[in-house]
C-alpha positions in Angstrom: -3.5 4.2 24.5 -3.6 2.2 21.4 -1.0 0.6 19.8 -1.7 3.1 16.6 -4.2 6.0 16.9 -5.2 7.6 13.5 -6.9 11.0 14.6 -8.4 13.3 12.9 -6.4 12.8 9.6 -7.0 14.4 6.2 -5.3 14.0 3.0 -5.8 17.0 0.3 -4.6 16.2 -3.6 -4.6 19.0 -6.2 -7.0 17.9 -8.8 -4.8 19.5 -11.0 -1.0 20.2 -11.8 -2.0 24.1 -12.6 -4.1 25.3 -9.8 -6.5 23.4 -9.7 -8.9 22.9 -6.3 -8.2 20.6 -3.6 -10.0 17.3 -4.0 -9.9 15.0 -0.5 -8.4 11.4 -0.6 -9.5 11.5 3.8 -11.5 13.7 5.7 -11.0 13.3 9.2 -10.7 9.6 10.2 -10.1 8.7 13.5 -9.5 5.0 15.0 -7.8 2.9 17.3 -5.7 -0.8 16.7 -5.0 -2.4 20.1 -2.5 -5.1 20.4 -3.7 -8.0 19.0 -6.1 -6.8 16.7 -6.5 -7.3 13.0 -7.7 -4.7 10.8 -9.1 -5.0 7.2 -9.4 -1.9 5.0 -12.3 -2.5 2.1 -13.9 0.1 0.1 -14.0 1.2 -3.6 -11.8 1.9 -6.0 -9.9 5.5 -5.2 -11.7 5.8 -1.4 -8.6 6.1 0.0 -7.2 2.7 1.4 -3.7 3.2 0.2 -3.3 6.5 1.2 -4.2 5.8 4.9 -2.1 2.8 4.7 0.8 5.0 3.6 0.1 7.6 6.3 0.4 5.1 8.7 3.8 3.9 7.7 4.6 8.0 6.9 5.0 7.7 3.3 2.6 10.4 3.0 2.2 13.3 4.9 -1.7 14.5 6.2 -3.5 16.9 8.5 -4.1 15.6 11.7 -2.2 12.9 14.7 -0.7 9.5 13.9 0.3 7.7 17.2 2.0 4.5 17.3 3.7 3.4 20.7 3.5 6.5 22.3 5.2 8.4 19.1 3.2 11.3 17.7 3.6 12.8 14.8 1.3 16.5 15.2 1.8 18.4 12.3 2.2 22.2 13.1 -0.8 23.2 11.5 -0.3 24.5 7.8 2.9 22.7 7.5 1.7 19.8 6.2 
Protein backbone atom coordinates (compact mmCIF):
# COMPACT_ATOMS: atom_id res chain seq x y z
CA UNK A 1 0.00 0.00 0.00
CA UNK A 2 1.10 3.43 -0.66
CA UNK A 3 2.02 5.89 1.68
CA UNK A 4 -1.16 8.09 0.19
CA UNK A 5 -3.62 6.55 -2.26
CA UNK A 6 -5.99 9.19 -4.03
CA UNK A 7 -8.84 6.87 -5.55
CA UNK A 8 -11.37 7.60 -7.42
CA UNK A 9 -11.92 11.22 -6.21
CA UNK A 10 -14.30 13.79 -7.46
CA UNK A 11 -14.90 17.26 -6.53
CA UNK A 12 -18.44 18.96 -7.66
CA UNK A 13 -18.83 23.06 -7.24
CA UNK A 14 -22.19 24.70 -7.88
CA UNK A 15 -21.52 27.04 -10.73
CA UNK A 16 -23.90 29.06 -9.06
CA UNK A 17 -25.05 30.42 -5.59
CA UNK A 18 -28.93 29.86 -6.83
CA UNK A 19 -29.15 26.49 -8.33
CA UNK A 20 -27.08 26.46 -10.60
CA UNK A 21 -25.51 22.91 -12.26
CA UNK A 22 -22.69 21.14 -10.90
CA UNK A 23 -19.44 22.12 -12.68
CA UNK A 24 -16.41 19.46 -11.77
CA UNK A 25 -13.07 20.81 -10.19
CA UNK A 26 -11.89 16.43 -10.32
CA UNK A 27 -13.36 13.68 -11.98
CA UNK A 28 -12.11 10.59 -10.78
CA UNK A 29 -8.31 10.63 -10.11
CA UNK A 30 -6.65 7.91 -8.89
CA UNK A 31 -2.77 7.63 -7.82
CA UNK A 32 -0.30 6.32 -5.66
CA UNK A 33 3.00 8.31 -3.58
CA UNK A 34 5.28 5.66 -2.08
CA UNK A 35 7.79 6.62 0.50
CA UNK A 36 10.31 8.54 -0.91
CA UNK A 37 8.77 9.87 -3.78
CA UNK A 38 8.34 13.42 -4.88
CA UNK A 39 5.34 14.56 -6.58
CA UNK A 40 4.83 17.85 -8.70
CA UNK A 41 1.29 18.96 -9.58
CA UNK A 42 1.37 21.31 -13.01
CA UNK A 43 -1.49 22.15 -15.06
CA UNK A 44 -3.52 25.40 -15.95
CA UNK A 45 -5.02 27.85 -14.32
CA UNK A 46 -8.45 26.49 -12.41
CA UNK A 47 -7.61 22.49 -13.44
CA UNK A 48 -7.77 21.67 -10.04
CA UNK A 49 -4.22 21.54 -8.27
CA UNK A 50 -5.41 23.20 -5.15
CA UNK A 51 -8.27 21.41 -4.69
CA UNK A 52 -6.61 17.98 -4.80
CA UNK A 53 -3.94 19.33 -2.63
CA UNK A 54 -6.57 20.37 -0.14
CA UNK A 55 -8.38 16.97 -0.37
CA UNK A 56 -5.36 15.40 0.55
CA UNK A 57 -4.79 17.37 3.71
CA UNK A 58 -9.00 17.12 4.21
CA UNK A 59 -9.67 20.65 3.90
CA UNK A 60 -12.13 19.78 1.36
CA UNK A 61 -14.36 17.17 1.27
CA UNK A 62 -14.88 14.82 -2.34
CA UNK A 63 -16.42 11.60 -3.67
CA UNK A 64 -14.23 8.92 -3.59
CA UNK A 65 -11.02 7.17 -0.99
CA UNK A 66 -8.08 9.09 0.45
CA UNK A 67 -5.61 6.66 2.09
CA UNK A 68 -2.66 7.83 3.93
CA UNK A 69 -0.88 5.22 6.32
CA UNK A 70 -3.40 2.86 6.38
CA UNK A 71 -6.19 5.63 7.29
CA UNK A 72 -9.25 5.76 4.92
CA UNK A 73 -11.41 8.14 4.70
CA UNK A 74 -14.66 6.34 2.41
CA UNK A 75 -17.34 8.71 2.25
CA UNK A 76 -20.76 6.95 2.65
CA UNK A 77 -21.93 7.66 -0.63
CA UNK A 78 -24.19 10.87 -1.00
CA UNK A 79 -22.75 12.22 2.11
CA UNK A 80 -20.22 14.05 0.81
Amino acid sequence: MSLLEIDRVTKLYRSSTFGGDMTPALRTVSFGIDRGEVVTLIGESGSGKTTLGKITRRTYRSAGVRRARGDSTDPAPGTW
